[in-house]
Wavefront OBJ file of the C-alpha trace (Angstrom):
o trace
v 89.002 70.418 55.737
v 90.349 72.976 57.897
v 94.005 73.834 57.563
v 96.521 73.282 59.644
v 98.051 76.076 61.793
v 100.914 73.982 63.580
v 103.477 71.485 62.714
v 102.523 67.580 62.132
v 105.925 65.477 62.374
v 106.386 61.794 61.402
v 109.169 60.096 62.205
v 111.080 56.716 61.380
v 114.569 56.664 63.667
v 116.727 53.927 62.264
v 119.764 52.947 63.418
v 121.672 54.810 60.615
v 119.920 57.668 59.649
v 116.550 59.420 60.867
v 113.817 60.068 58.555
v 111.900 63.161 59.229
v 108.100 63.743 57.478
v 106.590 67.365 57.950
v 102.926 68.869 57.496
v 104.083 72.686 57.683
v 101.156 75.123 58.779
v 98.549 77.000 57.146
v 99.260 75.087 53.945
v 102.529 75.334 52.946
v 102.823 71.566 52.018
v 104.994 69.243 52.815
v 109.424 68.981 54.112
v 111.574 65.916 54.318
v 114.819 65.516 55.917
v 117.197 62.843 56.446
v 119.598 63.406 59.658
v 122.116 60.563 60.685
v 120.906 58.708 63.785
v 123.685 60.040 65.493
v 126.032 63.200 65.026
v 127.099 63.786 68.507
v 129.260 66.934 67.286
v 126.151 68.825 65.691
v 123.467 67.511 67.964
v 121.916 65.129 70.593
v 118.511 63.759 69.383
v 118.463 63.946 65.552
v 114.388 63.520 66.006
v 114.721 66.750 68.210
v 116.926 68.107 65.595
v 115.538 67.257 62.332
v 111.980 69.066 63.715
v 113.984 71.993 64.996
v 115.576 72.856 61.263
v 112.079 72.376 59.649
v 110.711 74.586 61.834
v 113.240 76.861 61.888
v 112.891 77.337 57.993
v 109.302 77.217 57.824
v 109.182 79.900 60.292
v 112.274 81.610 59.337
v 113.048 82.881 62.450
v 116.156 81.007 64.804
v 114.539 78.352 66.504
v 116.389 76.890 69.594
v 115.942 74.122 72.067
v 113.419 73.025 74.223
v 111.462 72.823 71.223
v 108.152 75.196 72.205
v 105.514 72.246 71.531
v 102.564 75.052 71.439
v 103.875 74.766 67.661
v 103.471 71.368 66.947
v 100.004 69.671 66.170
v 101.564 66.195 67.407
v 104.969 63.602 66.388
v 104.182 60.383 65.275
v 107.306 58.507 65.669
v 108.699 55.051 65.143
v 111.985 53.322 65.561
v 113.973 49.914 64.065
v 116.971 50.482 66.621
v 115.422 47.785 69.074
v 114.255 45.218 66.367
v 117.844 45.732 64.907
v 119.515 44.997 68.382
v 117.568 41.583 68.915
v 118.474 40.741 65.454
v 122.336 41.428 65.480
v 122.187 40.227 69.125
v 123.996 43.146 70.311
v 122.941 45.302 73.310
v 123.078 44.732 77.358
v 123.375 41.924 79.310
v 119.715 41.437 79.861
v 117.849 38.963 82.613
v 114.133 37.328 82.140
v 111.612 37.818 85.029
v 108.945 35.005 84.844
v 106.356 33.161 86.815
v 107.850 30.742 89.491
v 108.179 27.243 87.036
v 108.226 28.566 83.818
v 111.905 29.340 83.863
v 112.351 27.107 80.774
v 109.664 28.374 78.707
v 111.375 30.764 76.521
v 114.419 28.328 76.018
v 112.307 25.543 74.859
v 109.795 27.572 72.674
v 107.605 25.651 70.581
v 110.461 23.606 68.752
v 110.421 25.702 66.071
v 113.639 25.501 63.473
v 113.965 25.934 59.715
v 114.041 22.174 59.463
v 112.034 20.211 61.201
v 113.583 16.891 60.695
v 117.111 18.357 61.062
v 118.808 16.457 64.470
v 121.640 18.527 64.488
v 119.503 21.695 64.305
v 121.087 24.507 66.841
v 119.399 26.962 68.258
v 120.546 30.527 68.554
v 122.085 32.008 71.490
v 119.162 33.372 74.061
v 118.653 36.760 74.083
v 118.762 36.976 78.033
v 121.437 36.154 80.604
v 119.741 34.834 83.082
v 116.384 33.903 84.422
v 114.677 34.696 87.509
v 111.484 33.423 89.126
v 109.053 35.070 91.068
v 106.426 33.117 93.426
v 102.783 34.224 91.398
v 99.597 32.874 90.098
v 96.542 34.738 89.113
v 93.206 32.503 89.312
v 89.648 33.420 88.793
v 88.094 34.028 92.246
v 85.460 32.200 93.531
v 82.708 33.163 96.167
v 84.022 31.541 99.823
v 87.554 31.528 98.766
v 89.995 33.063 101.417
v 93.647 32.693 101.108
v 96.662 34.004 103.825
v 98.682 35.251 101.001
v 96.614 36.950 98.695
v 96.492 40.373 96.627
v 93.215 40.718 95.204
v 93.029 42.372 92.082
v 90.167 43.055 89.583
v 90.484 43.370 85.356
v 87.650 44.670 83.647
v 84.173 44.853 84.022
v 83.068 41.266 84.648
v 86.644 39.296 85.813
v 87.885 39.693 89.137
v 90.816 37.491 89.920
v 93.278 36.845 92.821
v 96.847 37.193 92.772
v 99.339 35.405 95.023
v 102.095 36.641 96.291
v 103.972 38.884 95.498
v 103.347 41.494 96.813
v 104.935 44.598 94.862
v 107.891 44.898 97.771
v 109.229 41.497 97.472
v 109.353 42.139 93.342
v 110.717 45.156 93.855
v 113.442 43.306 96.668
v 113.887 40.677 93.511
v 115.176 43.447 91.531
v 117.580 45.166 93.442
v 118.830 41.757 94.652
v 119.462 41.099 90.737
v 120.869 44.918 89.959
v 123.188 44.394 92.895
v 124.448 41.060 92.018
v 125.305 43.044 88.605
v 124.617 40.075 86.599
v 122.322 42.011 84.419
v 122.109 46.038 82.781
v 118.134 45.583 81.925
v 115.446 43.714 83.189
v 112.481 42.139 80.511
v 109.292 40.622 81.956
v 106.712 39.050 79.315
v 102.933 39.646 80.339
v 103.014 36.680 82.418
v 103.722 39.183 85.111
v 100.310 41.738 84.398
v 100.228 42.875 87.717
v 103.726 44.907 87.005
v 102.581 46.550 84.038
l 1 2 3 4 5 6 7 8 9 10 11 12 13 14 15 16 17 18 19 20 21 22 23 24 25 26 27 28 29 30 31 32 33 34 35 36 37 38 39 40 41 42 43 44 45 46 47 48 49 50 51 52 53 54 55 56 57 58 59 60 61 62 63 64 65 66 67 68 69 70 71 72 73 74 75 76 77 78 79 80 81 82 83 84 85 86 87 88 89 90 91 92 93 94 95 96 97 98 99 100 101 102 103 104 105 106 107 108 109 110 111 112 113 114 115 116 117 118 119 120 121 122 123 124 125 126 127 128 129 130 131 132 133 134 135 136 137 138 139 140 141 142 143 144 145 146 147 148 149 150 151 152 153 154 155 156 157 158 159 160 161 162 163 164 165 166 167 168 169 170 171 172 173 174 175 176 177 178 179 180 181 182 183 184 185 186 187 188 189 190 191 192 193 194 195 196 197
């Protein structure tokens, strides 16, 4: 196995503390550090941080910021803060975009509760504000088919499909419409919506 000559990072960025997993170069093993999540007094990014100190020891030379990524091999990183907001149900006022009658899907779910038989069983608090619906339906195409109000789209090798309406500037008029109204900070769309990702 050849060794190393730059820095491998891996990451875990909690919403307390940051844990920071090093591969130094040419051999010289292994660093861990533990950074709070946030220390807005000593720095910005404790990711950004935590690699700049183990480089900067490793290398033993002052190491400042931009980081110069010609050192680093690559940063594997992953983070709990999101999973943590959804479970304390804290964050931003957040709105659903779905598919034109399936505004109810997410509220009524698939009935699941930690007692089935339970009648008084209440649901928690949904994690959006408010729902919108956009006018679109993808459907296999068929030879002969022509339609006014179609964008034609193709996924994969062997599926072609068509997509009606929208077209991307009346989603894109849907979201301004819904930023303007300031009823919602964030915008979530499940994959009911493909043709936006």
């Amino acid at each position: 196995m050849a060794m190393e000559s730059k820095f491998r990072f891996a990451i875990d960025r909690g919403g307390t503390f940051t844990d920071i997993f090093a591969v130094l170069p040419h051999g010289k093993g292994v660093r861990v550090m533990k950074l709070l999540s946030e220390d807005p007094r000593r720095y910005e990014d404790a990711p950004t941080e935590g690699m700049r100190r183990i480089m900067e020891e490793t290398l033993g030379k002052r190491v400042s910021l931009p980081l110069d990524a010609s050192f680093i091999e690559d940063v594997r990183m992953g983070t709990t803060v999101a999973t943590n907001a959804l479970l304390e149900r804290k964050g931003t006022r957040t709105a659903l975009l779905l598919n034109s009658g399936f505004q109810d899907l997410w509220h009524i779910g698939d009935q699941t509760r930690p007692d089935l038989f339970d009648l008084k069983a209440c649901k928690p608090d949904q994690l959006y504000t408010k729902t919108v619906s956009v006018q679109e339906r993808i459907i296999p195409r068929r030879e002969g088919d022509t339609y006014s109000s179609v964008q034609s789209l193709t996924t994969g090798e062997s599926f072609s499909s068509h997509s009606f309406i929208p077209m991307p500037s009346q989603i894109m008029n849907v979201l301004f419409k819904i930023l303007q109204q300031k009823n919602s900070d964030f915008l979530m769309y499940p994959s009911l919506l493909p043709y936006l990702q």
